[in-house]
DRENSE-911700 format. One record per residue (C-alpha): residue number from 1; x, y, z. Coordinates in steps of 0.05 Angstrom, whole numbers, plus 5000, padded with zeros to 4 digits. Each point is the difference from the previous one (the first is absolute). Example, Ala and Ser with C-alpha at 12.3 -4.5 7.8 and 13.67 -1.06 7.14 Angstrom:
<kolzas>
+------+------+------+------+
| guse |    x |    y |    z |
+------+------+------+------+
|    1 | 5246 | 4910 | 5156 |
|    2 | 5027 | 5069 | 4987 |
+------+------+------+------+
</kolzas>
This chain:
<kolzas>
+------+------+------+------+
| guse |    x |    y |    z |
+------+------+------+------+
|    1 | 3325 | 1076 | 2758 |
|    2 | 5054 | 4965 | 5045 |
|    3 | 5072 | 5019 | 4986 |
|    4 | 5050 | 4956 | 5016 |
|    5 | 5078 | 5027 | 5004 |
|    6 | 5047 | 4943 | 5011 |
|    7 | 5057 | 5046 | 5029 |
|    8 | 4961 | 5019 | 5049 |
|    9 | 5034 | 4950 | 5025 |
|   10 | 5064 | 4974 | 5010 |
|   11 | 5014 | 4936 | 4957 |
|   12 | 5044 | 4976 | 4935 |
|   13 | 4951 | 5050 | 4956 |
|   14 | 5046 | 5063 | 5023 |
|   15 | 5067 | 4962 | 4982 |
|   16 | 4968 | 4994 | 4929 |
|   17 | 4974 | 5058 | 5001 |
|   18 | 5066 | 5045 | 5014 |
|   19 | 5031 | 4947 | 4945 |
|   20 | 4959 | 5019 | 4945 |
|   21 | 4999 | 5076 | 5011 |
|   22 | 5072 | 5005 | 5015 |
|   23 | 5026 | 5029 | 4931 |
|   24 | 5070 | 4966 | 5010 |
|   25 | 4977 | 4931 | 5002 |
|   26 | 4942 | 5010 | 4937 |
|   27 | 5045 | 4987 | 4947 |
|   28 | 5005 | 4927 | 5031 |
|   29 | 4940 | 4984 | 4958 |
|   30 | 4983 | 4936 | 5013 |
|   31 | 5010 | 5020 | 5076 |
|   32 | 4946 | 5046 | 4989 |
|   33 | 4957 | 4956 | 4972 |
|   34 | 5005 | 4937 | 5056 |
|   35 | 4990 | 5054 | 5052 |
|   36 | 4929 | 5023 | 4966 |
|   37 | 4981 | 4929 | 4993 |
|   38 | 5024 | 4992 | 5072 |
|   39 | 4955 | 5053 | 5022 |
|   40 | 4941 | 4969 | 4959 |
|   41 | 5008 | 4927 | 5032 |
|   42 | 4991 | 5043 | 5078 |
|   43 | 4951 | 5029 | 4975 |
|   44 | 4955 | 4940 | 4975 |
|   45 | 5016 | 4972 | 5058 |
|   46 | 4973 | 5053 | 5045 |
|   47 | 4940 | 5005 | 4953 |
|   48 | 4981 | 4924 | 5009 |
|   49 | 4987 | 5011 | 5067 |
|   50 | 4938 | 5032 | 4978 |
|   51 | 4975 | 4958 | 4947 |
|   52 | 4940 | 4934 | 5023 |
|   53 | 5024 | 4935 | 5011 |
|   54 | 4971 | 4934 | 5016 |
|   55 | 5023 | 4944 | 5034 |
|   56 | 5024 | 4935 | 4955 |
|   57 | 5029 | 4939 | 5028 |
|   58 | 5066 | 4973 | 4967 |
|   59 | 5026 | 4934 | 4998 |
|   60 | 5075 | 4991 | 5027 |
|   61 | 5033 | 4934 | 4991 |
|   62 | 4981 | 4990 | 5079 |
|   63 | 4927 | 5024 | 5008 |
|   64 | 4963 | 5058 | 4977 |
|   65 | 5005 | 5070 | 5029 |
|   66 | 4947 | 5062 | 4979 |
|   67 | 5034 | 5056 | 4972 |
|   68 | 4963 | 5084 | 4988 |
|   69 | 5018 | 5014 | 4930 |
|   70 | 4971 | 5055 | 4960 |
|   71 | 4927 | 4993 | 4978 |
|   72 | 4985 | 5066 | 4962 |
|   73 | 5022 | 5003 | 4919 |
|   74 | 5056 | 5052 | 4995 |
|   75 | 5011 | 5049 | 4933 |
|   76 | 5065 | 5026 | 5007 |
|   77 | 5005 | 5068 | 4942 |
|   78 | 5065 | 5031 | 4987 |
|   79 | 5008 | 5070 | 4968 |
|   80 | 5053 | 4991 | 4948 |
|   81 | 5062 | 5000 | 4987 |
|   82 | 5025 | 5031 | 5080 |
|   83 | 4957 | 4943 | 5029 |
|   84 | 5020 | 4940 | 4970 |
|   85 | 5059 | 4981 | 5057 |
|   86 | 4952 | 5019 | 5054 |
|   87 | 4951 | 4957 | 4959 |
|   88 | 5048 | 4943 | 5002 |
|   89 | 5002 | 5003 | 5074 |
|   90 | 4928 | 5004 | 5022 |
|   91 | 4986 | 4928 | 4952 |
|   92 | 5066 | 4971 | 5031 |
|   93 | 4957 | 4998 | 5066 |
|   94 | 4928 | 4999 | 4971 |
|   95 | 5020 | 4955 | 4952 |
|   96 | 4922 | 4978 | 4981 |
|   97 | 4983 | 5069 | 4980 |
|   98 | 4977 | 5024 | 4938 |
|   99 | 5023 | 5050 | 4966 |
|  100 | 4991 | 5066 | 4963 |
|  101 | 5049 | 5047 | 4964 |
|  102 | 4976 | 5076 | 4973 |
|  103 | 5045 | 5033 | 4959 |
|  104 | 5002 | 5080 | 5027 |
|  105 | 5049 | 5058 | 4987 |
|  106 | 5005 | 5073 | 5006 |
|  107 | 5011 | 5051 | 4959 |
|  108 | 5028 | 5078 | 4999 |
|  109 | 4947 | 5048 | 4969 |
|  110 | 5048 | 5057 | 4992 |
|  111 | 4941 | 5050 | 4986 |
|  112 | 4964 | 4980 | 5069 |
|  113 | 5066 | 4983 | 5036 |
|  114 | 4967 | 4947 | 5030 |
|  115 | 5013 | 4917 | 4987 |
|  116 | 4935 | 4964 | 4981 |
|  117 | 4990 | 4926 | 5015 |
|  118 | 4988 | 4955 | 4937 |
|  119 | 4975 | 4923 | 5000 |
|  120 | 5011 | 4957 | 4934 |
|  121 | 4995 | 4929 | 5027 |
|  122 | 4965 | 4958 | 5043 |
|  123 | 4999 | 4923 | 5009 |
|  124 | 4957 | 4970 | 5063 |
|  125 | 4952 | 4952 | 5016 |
|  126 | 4937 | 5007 | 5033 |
|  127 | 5004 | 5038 | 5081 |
|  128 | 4934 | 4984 | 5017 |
|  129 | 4997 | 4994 | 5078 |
|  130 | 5068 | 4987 | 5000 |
|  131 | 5057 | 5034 | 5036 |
|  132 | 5043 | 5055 | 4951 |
|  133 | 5064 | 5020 | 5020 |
|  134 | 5030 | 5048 | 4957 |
|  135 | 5072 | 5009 | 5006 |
|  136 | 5037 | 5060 | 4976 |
|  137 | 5075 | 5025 | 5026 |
|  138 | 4988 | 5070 | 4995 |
|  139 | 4938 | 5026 | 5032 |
|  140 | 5014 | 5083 | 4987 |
|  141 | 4933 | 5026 | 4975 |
|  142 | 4954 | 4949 | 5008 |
|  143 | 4978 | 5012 | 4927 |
|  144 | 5020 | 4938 | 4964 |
|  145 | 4978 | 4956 | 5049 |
|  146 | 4933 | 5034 | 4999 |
|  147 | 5000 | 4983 | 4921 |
|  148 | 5016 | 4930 | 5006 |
|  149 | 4948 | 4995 | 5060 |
|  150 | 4943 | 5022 | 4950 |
|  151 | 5028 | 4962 | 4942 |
|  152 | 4988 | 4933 | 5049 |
|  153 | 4944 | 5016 | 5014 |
|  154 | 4978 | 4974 | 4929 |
|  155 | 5014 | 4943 | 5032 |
|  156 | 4954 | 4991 | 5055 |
|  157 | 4988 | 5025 | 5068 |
|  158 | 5055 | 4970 | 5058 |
|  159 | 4988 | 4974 | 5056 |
|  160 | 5056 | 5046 | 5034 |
|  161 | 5048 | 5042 | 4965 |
|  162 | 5083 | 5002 | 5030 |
|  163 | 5035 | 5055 | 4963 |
|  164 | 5089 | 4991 | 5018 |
|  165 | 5055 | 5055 | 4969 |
|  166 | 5068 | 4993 | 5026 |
|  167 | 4993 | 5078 | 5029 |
|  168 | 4941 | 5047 | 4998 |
|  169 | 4985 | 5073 | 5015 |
|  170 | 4954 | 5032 | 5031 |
|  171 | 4967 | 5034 | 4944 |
|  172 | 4988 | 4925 | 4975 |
|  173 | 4966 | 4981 | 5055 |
|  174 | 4962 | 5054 | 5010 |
|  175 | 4981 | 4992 | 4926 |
|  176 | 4982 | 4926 | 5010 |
|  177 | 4963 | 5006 | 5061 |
|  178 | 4951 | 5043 | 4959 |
|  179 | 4994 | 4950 | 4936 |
|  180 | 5002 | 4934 | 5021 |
|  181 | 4944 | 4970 | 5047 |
|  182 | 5023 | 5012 | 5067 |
|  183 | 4965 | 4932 | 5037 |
|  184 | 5033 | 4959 | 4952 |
|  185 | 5068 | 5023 | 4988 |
|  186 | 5072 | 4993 | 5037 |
|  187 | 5052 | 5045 | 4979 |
|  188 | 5074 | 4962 | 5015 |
|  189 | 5064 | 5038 | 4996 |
|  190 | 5078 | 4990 | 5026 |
|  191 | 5005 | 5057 | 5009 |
|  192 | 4968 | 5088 | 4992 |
|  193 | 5033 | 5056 | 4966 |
|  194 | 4959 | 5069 | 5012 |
|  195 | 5027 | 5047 | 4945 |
|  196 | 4989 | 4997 | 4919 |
|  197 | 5044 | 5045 | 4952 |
|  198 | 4973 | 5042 | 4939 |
|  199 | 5005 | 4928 | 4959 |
|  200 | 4961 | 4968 | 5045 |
|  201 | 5062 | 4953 | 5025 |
|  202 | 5004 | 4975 | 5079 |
|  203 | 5042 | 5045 | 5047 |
|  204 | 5049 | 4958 | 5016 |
|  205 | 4976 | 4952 | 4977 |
|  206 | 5049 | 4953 | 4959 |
|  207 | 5003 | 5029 | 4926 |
|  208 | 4973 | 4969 | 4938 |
|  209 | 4977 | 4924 | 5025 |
|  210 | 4987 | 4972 | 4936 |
|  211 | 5069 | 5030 | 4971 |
|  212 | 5034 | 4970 | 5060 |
|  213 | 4964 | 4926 | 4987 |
|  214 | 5020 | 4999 | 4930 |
|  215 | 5038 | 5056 | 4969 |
|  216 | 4975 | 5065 | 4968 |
|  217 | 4955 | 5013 | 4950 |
|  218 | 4987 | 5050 | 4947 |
+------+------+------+------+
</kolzas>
């Protein structure tokens, strides 16, 4: 499986990046949200680059000029509720996509203190030989993306598979690497955090994404 860290290199993504972790400027809410769709649009864009295209010629008022757009069918899933702005900014680039949402949460199990993954909700269309990306902020165990990776899979079988989280870990990857098909899947990330606490929360990660997007729940 190929792993892709976009601060590996130096570009806007680390400016966004040290925005949204930055615990002074995270109460600017909407702030916080533009910069996760911010880091969504670079990210389709890098992605593109490795989608098909063919060549199509376009008609200008002048004369007609052939064009590469993208060839392949596109399924773009998003792990509720965390992904939704990083949703919104992969389909404001690959606006032809269709979509996917899975509804997934965790929850405490005081007796095992341990979290376990739940999924309630799923609405997708068919990913037969298409190309999947699922997009997720928060990549810190790898276990609900593993869940809604087998709950596609009732889909169809894709083409290629693109999994994108805002930051993962290693543990994630190392988790992923070992569940997901390795010649058909590209792991994307901004950025890599190497440490989990007993709650199973990214060291240093940025806090509670989905509390940040849209307030805190119960």
């Amino acid at each position: 499986m190929e792993v892709i860290n976009l601060c590996a290199q130096n570009s806007l993504v680390g400016q966004f990046m040290s925005e949204i972790r930055d615990k002074n400027l995270q109460t600017e809410r909407l702030r916080f949200r533009t910069n996760i769709q911010r880091l969504g649009q670079i990210m389709a864009y890098e992605i593109s680059k490795r989608l098909e295209y063919h060549t199509i010629e376009t008609e200008t008022p002048l004369g007609v000029k052939q064009t590469s757009v993208i060839k392949e069918q596109v399924v773009l899933t998003t792990i509720l509720r965390a992904g939704l702005p990083f949703h919104e900014g992969f389909l404001s680039y690959l606006d032809k996509s269709e979509n996917g949402f899975i509804s997934a949460y965790r929850k405490y199990l005081e007796k095992t203190n341990e979290f376990k993954i739940y999924i309630e909700y799923m609405a997708c269309p068919r990913i037969d030989n298409k190309t999947v990306l699922v997009v997720d902020p928060m990549l810190a165990t790898g276990s609900s993306m593993d869940l809604a990776f087998q709950a596609l899979m009732t889909k169809g079988q894709p083409k290629h598979i693109h999994l994108a989280s805002v930051i993962a870990t290693d543990h994630a990857i190392e988790y992923i690497s070992q569940r997901f098909p390795e010649d058909k899947t590209t792991l994307w990330t901004c950025d890599i955090d190497h440490e989990l606490n007993e709650k199973s929360y990214i060291i240093p990660g940025l806090g509670d994404c989905g509390d940040l997007l849209y307030g805190e729940k119960e």
